[in-house]
Every structure is written in structure tokens, then in C-alpha cells.
N, C-alpha and C positions, 0 to 999 in steps of 0.2 A: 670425322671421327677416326683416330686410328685404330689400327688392324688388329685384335687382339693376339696372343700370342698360339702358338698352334701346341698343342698336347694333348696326348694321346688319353680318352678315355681310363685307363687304367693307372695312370698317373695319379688324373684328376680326381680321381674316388680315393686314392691314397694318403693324397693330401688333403682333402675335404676330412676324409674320417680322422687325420693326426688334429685337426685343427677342432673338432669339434667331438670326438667323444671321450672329452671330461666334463662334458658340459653335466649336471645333475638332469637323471632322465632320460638321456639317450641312450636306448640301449646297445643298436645296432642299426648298420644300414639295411632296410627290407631289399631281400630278392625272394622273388617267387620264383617255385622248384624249375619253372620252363625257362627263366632266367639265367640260373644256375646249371642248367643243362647246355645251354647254349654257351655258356661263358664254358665251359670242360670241353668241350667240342670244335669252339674256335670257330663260330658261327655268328656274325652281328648281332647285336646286342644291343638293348633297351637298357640299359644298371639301372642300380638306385641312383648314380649321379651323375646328370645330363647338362650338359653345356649346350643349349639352343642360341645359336645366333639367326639376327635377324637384321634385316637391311633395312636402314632409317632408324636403329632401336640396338640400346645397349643389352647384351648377349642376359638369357637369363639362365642360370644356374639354379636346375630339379633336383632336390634330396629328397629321395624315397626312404622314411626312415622308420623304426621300432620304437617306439616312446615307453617310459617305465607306467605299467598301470596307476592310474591314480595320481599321478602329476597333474599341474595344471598346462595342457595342450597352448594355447594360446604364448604364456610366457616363456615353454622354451624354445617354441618355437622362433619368438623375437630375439631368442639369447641365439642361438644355431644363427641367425639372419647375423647380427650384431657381431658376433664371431669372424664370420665370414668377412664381415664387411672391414673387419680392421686384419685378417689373416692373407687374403688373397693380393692386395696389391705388392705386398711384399714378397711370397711366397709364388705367383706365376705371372704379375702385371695385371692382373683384371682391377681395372679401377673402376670401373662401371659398369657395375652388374646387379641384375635383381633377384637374388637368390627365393625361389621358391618353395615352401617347405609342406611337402605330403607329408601325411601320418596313416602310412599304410596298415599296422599293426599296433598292438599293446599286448606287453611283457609282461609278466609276474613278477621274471628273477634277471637277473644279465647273466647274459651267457658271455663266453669269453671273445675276446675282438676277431672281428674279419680276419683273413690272413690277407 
């Protein structure tokens, strides 16, 4: 299998969030305040969006994310995968990847995007 290509963390949440929040429903990507404390400090970091590789197994891609109340969970979450799945080979080479999708929270209202 080749080597996937190497980016950094903060890239990859970059482009994850360009590529996916128009999707209807997503509101934002979740970070919890200890998360957020640690990314302002420059201190390793869990984000909401993790690139796990694994040896024998194609890399899986973790979105920790804020879903609008009241959506149906399930379908956007297939849309966010579905997204992915046609956004990333072009955008950083992942051609084989299994993108994960948490639902850490649920919104009311959308707040305005991550910076």
C-alpha cells in the first residue's frame, strides 16, 4: 500500500472543514474547552479531526463534529463520509480512507465558522 502523504494536523482540519461545512446540518467542528486550551498553548492535541494510521489498514479519518438539532444524524453523516470520499483524493492523496463521523454535540443556531 503506499505511503500516505504526511500533513500536518492543522491543515487537515482546514480542509476537512472547506470540504464539508456546506453540507445542511453541520454546524461546526466540536472541541471541548480542554481541547481549545491546549491548541492556544501549543500543547499536543486530540482536534476534532484525526488522521489515525494503522499498519495492514487504510488510515481512518475522526470528525468530531456539532450537528444542527433536529436533522436527521444518520444521513448527514453519510453525506460528511460521501463528501470526503470524493473531496480528499484530490485535495491531499488519501485515496483510501475511512472516514469516521462523531456527533459530539447538537446546536440550536450556527454560529459562525472555526477560524
Amino acid at each position: 500500500m503506499p505511503e500516505s502523504p504526511s500533513i500536518t494536523p492543522d491543515v487537515l482540519t482546514t480542509i476537512v472543514w472547506d470540504a464539508i461545512k456546506s453540507i445542511p446540518g453541520v454546524v461546526e467542528l466540536h472541541r471541548n474547552p480542554i481541547q481549545a486550551l491546549t491548541e492556544r498553548v501549543g500543547a499536543e492535541r486530540r482536534g476534532p479531526v484525526r488522521l489515525v494510521e494503522q499498519e495492514n489498514a487504510p488510515p481512518t479519518l475522526e470528525l468530531h463534529l456539532v450537528l444542527a438539532f433536529g436533522v436527521r444524524l444518520p444521513i448527514v453523516a453519510e453525506e460528511v463520509r460521501h463528501t470526503l470520499a470524493r473531496f480528499l483524493p484530490a485535495a491531499v492523496g488519501l485515496t483510501d480512507v475511512h472516514v469516521r463521523v462523531v456527533v459530539d454535540d447538537l446546536a440550536e443556531s450556527v454560529p459562525p465558522p472555526p477560524p
